[in-house]
SERO-4910 file (N, C-alpha, C, O; in steps of 0.05 Angstrom, whole numbers):
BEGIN
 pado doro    nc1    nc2    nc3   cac1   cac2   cac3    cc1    cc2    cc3    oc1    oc2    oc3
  Unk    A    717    498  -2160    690    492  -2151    688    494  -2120    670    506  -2108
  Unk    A    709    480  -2109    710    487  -2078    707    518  -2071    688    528  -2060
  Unk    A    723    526  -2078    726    556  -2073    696    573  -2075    689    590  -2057
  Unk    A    678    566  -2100    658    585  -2101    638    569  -2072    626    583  -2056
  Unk    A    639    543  -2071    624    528  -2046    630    549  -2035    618    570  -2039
  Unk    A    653    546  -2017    662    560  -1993    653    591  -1997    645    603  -1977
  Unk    A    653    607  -2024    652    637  -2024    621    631  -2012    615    634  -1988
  Unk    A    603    624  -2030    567    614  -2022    571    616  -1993    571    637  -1980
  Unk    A    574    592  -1982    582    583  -1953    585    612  -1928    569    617  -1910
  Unk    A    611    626  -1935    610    643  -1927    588    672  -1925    583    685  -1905
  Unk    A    579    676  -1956    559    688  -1957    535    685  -1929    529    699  -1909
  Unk    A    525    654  -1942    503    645  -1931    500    658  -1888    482    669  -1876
  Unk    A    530    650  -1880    541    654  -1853    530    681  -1855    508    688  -1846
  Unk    A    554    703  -1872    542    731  -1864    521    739  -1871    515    762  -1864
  Unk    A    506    728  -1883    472    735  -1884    463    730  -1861    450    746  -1848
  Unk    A    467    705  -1854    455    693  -1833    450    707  -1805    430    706  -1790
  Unk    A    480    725  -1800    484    737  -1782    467    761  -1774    457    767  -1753
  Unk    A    464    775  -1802    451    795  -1809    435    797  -1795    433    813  -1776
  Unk    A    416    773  -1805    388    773  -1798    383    765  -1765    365    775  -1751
  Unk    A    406    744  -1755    392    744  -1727    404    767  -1713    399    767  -1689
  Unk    A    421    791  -1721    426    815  -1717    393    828  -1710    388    842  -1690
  Unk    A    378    823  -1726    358    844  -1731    334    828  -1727    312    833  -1737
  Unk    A    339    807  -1711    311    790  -1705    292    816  -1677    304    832  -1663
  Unk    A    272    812  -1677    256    827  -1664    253    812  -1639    254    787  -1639
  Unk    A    251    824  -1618    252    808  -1598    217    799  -1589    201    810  -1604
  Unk    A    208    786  -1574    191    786  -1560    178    786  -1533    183    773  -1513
  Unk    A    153    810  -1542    151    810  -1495    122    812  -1505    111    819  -1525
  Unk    A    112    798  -1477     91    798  -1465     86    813  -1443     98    808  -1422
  Unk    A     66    833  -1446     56    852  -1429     32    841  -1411     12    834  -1423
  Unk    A     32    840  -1385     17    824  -1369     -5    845  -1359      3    868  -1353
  Unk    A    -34    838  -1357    -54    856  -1346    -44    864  -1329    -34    849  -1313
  Unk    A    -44    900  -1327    -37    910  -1302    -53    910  -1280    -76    917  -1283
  Unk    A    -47    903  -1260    -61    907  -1239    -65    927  -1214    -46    942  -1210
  Unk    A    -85    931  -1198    -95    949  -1187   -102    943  -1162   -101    920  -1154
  Unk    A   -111    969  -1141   -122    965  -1114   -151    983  -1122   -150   1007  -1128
  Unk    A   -176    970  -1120   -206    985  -1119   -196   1001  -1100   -185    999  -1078
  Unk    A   -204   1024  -1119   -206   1056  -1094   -183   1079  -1108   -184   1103  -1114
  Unk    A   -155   1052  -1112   -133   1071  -1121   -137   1079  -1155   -120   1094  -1164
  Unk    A   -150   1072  -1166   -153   1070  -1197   -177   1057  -1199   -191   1043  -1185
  Unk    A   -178   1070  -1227   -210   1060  -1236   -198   1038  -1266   -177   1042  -1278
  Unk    A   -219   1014  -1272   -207   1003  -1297   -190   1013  -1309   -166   1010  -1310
  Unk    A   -217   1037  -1325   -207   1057  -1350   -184   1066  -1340   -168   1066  -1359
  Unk    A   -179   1070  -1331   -151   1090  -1325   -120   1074  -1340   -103   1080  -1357
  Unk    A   -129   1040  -1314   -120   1026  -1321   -101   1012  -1345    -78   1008  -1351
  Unk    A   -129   1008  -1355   -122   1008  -1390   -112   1029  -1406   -100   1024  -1427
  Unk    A   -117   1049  -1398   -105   1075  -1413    -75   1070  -1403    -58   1060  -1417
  Unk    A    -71   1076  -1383    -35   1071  -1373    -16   1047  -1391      7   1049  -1400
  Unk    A    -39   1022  -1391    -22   1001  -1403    -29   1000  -1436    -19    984  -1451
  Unk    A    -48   1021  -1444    -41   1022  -1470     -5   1040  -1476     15   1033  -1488
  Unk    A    -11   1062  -1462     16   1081  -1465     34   1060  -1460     47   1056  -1480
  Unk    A     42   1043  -1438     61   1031  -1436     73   1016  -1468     92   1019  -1483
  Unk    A     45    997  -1464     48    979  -1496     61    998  -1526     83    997  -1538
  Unk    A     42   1011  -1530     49   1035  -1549     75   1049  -1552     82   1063  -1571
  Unk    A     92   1044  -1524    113   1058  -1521    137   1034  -1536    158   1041  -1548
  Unk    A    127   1004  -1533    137    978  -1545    135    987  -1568    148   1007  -1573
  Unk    A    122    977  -1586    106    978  -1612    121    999  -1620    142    991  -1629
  Unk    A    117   1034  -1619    132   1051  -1642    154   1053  -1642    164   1062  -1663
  Unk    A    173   1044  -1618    197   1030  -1631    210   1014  -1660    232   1015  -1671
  Unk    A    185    998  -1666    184    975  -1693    201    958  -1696    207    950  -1718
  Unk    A    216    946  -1666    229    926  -1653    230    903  -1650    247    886  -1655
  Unk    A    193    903  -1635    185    883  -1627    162    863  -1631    139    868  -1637
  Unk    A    172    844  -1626    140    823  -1635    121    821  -1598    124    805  -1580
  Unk    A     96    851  -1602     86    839  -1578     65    822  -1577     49    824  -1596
  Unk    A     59    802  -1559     46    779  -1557     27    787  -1560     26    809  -1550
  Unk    A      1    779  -1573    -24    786  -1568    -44    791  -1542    -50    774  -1527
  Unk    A    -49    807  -1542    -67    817  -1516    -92    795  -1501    -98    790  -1477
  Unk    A   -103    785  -1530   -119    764  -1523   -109    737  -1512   -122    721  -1499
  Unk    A    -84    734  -1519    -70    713  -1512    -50    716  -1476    -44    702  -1457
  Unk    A    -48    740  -1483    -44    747  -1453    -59    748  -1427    -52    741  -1405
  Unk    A    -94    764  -1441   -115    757  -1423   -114    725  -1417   -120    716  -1395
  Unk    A   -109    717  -1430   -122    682  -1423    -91    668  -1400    -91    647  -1388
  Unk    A    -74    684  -1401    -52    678  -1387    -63    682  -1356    -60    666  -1337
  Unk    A    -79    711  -1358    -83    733  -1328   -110    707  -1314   -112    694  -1293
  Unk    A   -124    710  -1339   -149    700  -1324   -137    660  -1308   -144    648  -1287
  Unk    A   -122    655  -1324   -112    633  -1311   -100    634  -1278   -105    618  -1259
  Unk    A    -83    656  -1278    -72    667  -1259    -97    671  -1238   -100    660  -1216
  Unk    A   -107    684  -1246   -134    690  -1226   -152    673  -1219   -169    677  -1202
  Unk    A   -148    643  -1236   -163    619  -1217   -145    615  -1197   -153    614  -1174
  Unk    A   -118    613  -1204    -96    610  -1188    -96    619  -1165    -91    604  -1146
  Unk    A   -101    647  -1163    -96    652  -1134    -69    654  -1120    -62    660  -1097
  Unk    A    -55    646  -1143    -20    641  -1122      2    653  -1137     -1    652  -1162
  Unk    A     21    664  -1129     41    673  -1141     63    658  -1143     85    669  -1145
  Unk    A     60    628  -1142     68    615  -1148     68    602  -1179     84    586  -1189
  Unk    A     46    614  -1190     36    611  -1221     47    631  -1232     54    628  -1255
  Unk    A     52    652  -1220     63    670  -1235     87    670  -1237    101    688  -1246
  Unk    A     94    650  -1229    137    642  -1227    139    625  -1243    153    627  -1262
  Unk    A    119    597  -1237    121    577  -1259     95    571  -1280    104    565  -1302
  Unk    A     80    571  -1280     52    566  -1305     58    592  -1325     65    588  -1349
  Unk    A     55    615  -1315     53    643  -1326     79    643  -1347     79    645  -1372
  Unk    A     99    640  -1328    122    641  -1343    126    633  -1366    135    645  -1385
  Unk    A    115    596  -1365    123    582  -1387    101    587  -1397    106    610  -1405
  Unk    A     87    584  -1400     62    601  -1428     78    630  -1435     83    635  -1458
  Unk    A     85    646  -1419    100    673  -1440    117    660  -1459    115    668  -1483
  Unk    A    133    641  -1453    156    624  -1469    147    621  -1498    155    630  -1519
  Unk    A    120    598  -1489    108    587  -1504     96    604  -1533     94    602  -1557
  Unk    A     89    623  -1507     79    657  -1539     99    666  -1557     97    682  -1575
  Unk    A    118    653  -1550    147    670  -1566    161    693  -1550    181    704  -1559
  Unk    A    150    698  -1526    169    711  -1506    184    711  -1494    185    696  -1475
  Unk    A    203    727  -1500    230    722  -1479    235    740  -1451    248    740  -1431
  Unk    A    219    751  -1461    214    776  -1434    176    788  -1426    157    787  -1441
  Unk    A    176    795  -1405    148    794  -1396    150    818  -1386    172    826  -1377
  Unk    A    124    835  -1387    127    861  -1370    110    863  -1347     90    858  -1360
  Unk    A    103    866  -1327     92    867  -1299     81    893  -1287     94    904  -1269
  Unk    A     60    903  -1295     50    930  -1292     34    936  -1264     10    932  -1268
  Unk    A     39    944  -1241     18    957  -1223     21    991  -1221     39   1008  -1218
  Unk    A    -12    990  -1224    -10   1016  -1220    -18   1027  -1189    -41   1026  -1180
  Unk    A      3   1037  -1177     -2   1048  -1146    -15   1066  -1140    -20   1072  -1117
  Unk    A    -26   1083  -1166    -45   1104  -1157    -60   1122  -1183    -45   1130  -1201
  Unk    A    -82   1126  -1185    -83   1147  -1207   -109   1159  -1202   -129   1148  -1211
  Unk    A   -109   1178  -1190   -135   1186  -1177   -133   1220  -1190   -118   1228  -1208
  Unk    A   -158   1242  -1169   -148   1268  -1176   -165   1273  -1155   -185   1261  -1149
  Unk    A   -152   1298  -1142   -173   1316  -1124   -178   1343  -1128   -160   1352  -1143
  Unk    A   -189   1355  -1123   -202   1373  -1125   -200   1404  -1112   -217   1408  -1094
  Unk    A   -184   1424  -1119   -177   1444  -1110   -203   1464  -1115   -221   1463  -1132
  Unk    A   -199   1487  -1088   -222   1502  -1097   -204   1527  -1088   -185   1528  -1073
  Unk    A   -219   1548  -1106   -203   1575  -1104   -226   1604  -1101   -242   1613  -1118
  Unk    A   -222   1609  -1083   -246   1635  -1085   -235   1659  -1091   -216   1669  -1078
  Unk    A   -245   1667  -1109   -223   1701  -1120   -234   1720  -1099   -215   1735  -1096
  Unk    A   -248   1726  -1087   -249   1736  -1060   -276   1758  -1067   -279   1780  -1057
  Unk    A   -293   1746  -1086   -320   1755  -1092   -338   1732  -1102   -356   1730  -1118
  Unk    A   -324   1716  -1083   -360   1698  -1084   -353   1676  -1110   -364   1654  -1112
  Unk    A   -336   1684  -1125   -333   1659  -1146   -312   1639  -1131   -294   1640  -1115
  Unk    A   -325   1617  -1149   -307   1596  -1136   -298   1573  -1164   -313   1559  -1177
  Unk    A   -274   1575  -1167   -271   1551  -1184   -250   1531  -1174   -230   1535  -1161
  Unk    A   -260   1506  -1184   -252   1486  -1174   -236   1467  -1205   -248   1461  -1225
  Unk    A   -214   1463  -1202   -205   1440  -1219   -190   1423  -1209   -193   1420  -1185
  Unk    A   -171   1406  -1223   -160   1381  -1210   -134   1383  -1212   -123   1398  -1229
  Unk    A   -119   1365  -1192   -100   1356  -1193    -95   1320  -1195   -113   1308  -1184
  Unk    A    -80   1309  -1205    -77   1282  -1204    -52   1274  -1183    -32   1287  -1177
  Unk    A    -58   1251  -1175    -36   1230  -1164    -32   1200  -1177    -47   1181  -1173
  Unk    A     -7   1203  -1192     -5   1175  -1209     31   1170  -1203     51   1184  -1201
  Unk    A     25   1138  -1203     45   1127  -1195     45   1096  -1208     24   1084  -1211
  Unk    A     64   1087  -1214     56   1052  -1235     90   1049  -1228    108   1066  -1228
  Unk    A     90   1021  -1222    109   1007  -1218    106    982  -1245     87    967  -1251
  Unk    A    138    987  -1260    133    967  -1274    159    947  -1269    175    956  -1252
  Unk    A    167    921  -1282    180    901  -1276    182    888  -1299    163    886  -1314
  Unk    A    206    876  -1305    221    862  -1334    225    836  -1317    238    834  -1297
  Unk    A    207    814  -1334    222    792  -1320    225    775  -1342    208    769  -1360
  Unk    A    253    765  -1340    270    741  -1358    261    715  -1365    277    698  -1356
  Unk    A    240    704  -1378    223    682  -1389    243    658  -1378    237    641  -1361
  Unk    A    274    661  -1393    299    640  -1386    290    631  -1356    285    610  -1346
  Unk    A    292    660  -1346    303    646  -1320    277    650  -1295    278    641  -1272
  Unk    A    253    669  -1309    235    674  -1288    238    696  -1261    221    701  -1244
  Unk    A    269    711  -1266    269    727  -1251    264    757  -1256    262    768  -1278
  Unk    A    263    766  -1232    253    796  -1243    282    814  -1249    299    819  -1231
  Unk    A    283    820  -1266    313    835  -1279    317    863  -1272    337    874  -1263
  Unk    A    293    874  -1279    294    909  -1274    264    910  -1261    245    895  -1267
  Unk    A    263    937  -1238    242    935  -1231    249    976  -1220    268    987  -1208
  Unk    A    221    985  -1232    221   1018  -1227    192   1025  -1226    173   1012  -1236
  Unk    A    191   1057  -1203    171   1065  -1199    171   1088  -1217    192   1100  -1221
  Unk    A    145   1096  -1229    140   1115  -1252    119   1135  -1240     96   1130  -1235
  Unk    A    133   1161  -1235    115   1184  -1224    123   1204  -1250    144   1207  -1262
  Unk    A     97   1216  -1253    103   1246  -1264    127   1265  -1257    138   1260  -1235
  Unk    A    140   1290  -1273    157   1306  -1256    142   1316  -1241    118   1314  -1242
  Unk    A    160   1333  -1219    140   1351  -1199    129   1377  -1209    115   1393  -1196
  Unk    A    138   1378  -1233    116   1402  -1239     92   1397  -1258     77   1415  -1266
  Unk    A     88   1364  -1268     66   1359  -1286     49   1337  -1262     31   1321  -1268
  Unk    A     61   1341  -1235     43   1328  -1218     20   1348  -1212     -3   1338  -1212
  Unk    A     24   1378  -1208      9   1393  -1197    -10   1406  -1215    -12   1430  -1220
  Unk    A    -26   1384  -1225    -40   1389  -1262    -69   1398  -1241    -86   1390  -1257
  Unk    A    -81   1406  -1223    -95   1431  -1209    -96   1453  -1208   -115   1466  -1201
  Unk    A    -67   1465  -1217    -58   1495  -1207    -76   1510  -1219    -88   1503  -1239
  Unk    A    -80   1536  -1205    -98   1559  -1223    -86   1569  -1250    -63   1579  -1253
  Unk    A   -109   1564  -1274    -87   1572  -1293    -85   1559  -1318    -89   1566  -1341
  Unk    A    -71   1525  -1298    -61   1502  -1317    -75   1485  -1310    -73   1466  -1325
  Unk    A    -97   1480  -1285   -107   1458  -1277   -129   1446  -1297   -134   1458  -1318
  Unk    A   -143   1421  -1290   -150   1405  -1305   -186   1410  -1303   -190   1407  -1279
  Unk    A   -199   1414  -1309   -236   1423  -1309   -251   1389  -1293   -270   1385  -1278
  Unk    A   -235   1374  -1303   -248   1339  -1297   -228   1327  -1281   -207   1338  -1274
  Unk    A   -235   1302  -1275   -211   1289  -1263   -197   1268  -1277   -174   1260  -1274
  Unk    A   -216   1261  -1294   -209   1251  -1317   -185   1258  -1338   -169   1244  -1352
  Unk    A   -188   1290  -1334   -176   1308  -1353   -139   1302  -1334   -119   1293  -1346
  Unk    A   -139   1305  -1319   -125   1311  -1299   -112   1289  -1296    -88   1293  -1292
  Unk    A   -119   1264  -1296   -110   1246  -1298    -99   1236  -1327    -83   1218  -1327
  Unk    A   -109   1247  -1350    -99   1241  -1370    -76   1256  -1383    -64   1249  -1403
  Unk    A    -72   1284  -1367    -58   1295  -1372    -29   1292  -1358     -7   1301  -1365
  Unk    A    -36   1275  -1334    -10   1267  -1320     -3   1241  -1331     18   1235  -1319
  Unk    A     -9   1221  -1348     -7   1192  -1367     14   1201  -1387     32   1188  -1397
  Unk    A      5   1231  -1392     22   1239  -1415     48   1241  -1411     67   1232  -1424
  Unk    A     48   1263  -1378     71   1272  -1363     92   1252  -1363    116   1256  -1362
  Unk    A     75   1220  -1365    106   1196  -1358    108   1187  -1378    122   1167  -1380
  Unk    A     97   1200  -1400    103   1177  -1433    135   1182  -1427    147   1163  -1416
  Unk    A    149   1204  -1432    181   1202  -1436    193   1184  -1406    215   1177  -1414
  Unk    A    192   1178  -1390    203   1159  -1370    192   1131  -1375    202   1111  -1365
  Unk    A    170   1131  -1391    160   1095  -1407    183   1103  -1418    201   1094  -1404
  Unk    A    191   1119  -1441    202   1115  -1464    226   1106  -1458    237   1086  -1468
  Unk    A    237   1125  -1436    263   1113  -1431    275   1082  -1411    297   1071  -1412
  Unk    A    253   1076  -1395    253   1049  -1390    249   1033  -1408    258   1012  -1400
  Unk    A    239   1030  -1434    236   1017  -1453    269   1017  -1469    283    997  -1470
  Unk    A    276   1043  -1479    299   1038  -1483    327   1028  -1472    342   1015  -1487
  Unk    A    333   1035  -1441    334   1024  -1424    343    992  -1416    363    979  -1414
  Unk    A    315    990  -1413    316    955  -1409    318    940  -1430    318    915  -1430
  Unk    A    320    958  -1455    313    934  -1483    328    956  -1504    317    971  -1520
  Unk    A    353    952  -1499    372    968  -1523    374    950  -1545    371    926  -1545
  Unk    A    381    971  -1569    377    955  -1598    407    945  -1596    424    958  -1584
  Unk    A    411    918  -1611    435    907  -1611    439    900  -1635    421    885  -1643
  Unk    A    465    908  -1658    466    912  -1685    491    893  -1694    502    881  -1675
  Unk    A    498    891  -1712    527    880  -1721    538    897  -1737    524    913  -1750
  Unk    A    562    897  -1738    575    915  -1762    581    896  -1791    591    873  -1794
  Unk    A    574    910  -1804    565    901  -1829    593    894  -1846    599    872  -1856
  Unk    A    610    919  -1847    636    929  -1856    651    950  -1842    647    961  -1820
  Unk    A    667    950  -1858    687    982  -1847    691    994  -1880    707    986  -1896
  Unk    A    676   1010  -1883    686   1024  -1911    696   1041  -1909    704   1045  -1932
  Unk    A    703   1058  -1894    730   1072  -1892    746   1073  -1874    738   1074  -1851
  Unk    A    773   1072  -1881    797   1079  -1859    813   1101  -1861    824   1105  -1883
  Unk    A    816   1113  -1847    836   1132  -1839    873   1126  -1847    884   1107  -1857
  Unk    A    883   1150  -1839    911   1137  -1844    929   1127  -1832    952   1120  -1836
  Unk    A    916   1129  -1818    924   1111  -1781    915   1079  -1785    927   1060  -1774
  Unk    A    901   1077  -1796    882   1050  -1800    862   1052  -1785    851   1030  -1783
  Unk    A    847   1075  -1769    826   1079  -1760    808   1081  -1774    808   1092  -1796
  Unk    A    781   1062  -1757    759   1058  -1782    741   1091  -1784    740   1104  -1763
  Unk    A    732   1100  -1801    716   1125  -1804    695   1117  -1810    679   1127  -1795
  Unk    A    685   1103  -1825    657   1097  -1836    656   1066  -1835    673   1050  -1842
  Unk    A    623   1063  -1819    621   1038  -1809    594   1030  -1830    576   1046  -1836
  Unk    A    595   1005  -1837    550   1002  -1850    556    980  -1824    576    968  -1816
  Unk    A    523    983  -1812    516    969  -1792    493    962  -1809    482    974  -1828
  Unk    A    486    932  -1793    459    912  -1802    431    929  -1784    416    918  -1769
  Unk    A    432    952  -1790    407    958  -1774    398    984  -1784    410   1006  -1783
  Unk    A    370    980  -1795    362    998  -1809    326   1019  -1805    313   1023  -1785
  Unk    A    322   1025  -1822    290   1043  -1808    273   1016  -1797    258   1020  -1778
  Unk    A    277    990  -1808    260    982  -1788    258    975  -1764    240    963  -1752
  Unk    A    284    986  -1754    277    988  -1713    286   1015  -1715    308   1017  -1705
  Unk    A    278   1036  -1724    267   1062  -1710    299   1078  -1721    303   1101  -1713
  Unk    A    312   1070  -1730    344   1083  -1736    340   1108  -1745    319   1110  -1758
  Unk    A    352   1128  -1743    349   1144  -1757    374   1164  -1761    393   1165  -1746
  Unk    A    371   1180  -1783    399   1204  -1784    402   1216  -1749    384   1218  -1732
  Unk    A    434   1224  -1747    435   1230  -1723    435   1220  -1703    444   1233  -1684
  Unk    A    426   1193  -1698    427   1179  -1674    459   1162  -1667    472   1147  -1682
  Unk    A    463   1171  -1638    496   1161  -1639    482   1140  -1620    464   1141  -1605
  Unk    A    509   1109  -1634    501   1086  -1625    530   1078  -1605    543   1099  -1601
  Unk    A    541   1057  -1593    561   1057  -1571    568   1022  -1586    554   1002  -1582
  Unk    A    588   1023  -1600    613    999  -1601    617    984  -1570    630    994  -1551
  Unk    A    603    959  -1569    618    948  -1543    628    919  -1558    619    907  -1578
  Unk    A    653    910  -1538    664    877  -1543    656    863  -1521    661    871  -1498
  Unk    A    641    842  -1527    621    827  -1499    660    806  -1497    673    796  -1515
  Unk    A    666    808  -1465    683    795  -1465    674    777  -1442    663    787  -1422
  Unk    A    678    751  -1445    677    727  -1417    696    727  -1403    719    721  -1409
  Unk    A    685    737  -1377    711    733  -1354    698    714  -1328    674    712  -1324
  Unk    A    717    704  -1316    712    688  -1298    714    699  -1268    736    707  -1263
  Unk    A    700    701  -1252    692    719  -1227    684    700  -1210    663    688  -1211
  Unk    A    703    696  -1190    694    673  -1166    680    652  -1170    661    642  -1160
  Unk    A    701    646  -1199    693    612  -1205    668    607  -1231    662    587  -1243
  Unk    A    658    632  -1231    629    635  -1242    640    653  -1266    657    671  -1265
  Unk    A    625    643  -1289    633    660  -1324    612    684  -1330    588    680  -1333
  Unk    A    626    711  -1330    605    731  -1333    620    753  -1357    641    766  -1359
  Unk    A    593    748  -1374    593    770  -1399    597    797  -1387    582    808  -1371
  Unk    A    617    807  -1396    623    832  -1395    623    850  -1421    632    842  -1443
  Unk    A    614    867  -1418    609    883  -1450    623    921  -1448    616    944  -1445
  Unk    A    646    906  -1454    670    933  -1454    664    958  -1480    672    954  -1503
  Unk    A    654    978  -1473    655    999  -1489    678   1006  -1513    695   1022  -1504
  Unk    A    682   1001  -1532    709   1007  -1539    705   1039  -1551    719   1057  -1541
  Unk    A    689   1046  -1571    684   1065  -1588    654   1072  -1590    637   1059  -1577
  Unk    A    646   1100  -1611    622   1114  -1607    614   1119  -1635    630   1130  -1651
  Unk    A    590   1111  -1644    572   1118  -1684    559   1141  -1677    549   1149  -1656
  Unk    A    561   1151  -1702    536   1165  -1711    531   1155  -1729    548   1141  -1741
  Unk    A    503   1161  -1737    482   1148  -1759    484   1176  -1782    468   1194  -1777
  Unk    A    498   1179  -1800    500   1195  -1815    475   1194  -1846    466   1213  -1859
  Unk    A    470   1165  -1848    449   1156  -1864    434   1135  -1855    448   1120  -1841
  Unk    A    411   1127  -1859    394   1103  -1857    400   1100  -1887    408   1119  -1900
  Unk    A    396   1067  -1901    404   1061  -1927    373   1053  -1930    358   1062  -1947
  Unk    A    365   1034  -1910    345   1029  -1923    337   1006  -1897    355   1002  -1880
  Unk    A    311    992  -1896    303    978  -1865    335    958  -1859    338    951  -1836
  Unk    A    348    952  -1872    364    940  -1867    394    947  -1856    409    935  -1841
  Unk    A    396    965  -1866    432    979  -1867    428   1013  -1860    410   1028  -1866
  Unk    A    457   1018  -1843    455   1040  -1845    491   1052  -1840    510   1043  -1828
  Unk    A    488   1065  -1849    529   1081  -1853    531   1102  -1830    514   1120  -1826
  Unk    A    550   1098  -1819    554   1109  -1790    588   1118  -1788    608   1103  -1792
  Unk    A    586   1151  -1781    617   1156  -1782    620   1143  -1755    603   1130  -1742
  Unk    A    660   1154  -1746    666   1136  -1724    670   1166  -1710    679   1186  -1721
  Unk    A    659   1164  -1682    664   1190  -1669    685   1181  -1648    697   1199  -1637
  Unk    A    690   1164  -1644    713   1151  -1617    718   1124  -1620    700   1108  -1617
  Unk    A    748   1115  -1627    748   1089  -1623    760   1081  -1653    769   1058  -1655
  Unk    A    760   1090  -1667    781   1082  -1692    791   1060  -1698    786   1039  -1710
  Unk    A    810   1072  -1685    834   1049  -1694    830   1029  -1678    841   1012  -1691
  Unk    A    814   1009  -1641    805    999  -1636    786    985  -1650    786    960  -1651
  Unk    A    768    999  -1663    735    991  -1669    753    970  -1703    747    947  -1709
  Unk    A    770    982  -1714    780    971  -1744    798    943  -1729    795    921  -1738
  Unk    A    812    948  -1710    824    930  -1691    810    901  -1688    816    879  -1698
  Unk    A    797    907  -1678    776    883  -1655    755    867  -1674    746    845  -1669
  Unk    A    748    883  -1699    730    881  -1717    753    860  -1741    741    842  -1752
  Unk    A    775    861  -1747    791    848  -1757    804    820  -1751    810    800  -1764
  Unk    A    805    833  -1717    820    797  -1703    782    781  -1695    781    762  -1680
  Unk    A    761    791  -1705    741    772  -1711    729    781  -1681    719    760  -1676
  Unk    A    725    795  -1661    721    792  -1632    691    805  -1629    686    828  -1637
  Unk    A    674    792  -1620    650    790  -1606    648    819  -1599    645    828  -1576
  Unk    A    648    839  -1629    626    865  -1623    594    871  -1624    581    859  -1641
  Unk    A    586    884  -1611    563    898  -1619    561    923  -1617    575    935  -1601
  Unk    A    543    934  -1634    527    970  -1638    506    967  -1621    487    955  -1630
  Unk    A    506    975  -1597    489    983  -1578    472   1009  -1583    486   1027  -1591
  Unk    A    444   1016  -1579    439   1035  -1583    444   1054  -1545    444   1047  -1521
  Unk    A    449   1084  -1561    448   1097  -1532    428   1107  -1514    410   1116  -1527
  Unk    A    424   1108  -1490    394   1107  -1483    392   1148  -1475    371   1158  -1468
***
């Protein structure tokens, strides 16, 4: 009777794990803000939809409600102080279920206006854009700002004017450079907010005792898919001038050979074998990092 307790018991643990393996995290995306002149609202909102959107099709995360966030901003803005935005702001993100906050200014998103005369009297004129958005990850725990990056178009989807390729509106022109930074959202998103998995098993070994086939707790519902190689690290605590800091040592490299289903997915071993079967046996603090 003890024995099946304990088998239950154990179960219960590795379920348990499973799931806070695959808990969704939560962020709160903060009204972006602006300089009159450098951006118009609309723009505005268009930028921090792509941002948001870039959260969301992930299928990651729990983001805070928008309405609930307005009521954060407009607080802020009786405020007046950026002192609310260190402590009041913060702890209401907490309070939403957030552990992380995002910080959007946009530095510019305008378009001007090229003119071209073919050298008979016609003249056409289209646009070019200038866009630039600074965004910022800050840590709910601790209130500080963790990552902070400026977001420009490449230099060749800046020059959305040229004869040819340019834009008829400025509107146009501007929406066509929003697009230009979806992949640099994408990758600051992945980035600052990598998927973090458990290994499930080792179902196959090699004859070395290297592991070959891994099931990991992570499945289509955060975005997994065939093909995607994930990175084995062992978070190790070391002590550094007195002070304890997580270190997260690379050992080995997945591929995602199958998704099973939102939960599970079977992953050969591309590096790291006989390590990854190693470390995974004497019980040691791995994770499946996704690669960015």
């Amino acid at each position: 009777m003890k024995k099946i307790i304990l088998s239950v018991a154990t179960l219960l643990i590795g379920f348990s794990t499973i799931v806070q393996a695959q808990e969704k995290t939560g962020v709160g995306i903060m009204n972006f803000t602006y300089v009159q002149g450098a951006a118009s609202a609309q723009n505005v909102n268009s930028i921090q939809e792509t941002v948001t959107n870039a959260f969301v099709k992930t299928k990651r995360f729990n983001i805070v409600d928008r309405s609930k966030m307005d009521a954060i901003t407009s607080e802020k803005e009786l405020q007046k102080t950026e002192a609310f935005m260190d402590g009041a702001a913060i702890a209401q993100g907490a309070s939403l279920g957030a552990s992380s906050l995002i910080s959007g200014h946009v530095i510019s998103a305008s378009a001007e206006a090229m003119k071209a005369d073919d050298g008979k009297g016609n003249v056409t004129v289209t646009y070019k854009a200038k866009l630039a958005i600074s965004l910022k990850v800050i840590d709910v725990a601790t209130g500080q700002v963790i990552s902070s990056e400026t977001i420009e178009p490449k230099s060749g989807n800046s020059l959305l004017g040229m004869i040819g390729m340019g834009a008829s509106t400025p509107e146009a022109a501007i929406s066509k450079a929003i697009s230009g930074i979806q992949e640099k959202i994408d990758l600051f998103v992945s980035t600052n907010f990598p998927q973090s998995f458990s290994i499930a098993e080792i179902q196959e070994k090699g004859s070395k005792g290297d592991a070959t086939k891994i099931l990991i707790a992570g499945g289509s519902e955060f975005g997994l898919k065939k093909g995607d190689k994930l990175k084995v690290v062992e978070i190790v605590e070391m002590e550094v001038n007195g002070k304890k800091i997580r270190r997260k040592k690379e050992i080995g490299e997945l591929k995602i050979t199958k998704v099973e289903d939102e939960n599970f997915s079977i992953c050969s071993v591309n590096v790291g074998g006989i390590d990854i079967n190693s470390k995974f046996e004497a019980k040691a603090n791995l994770q499946i990092i996704t690669k960015s």
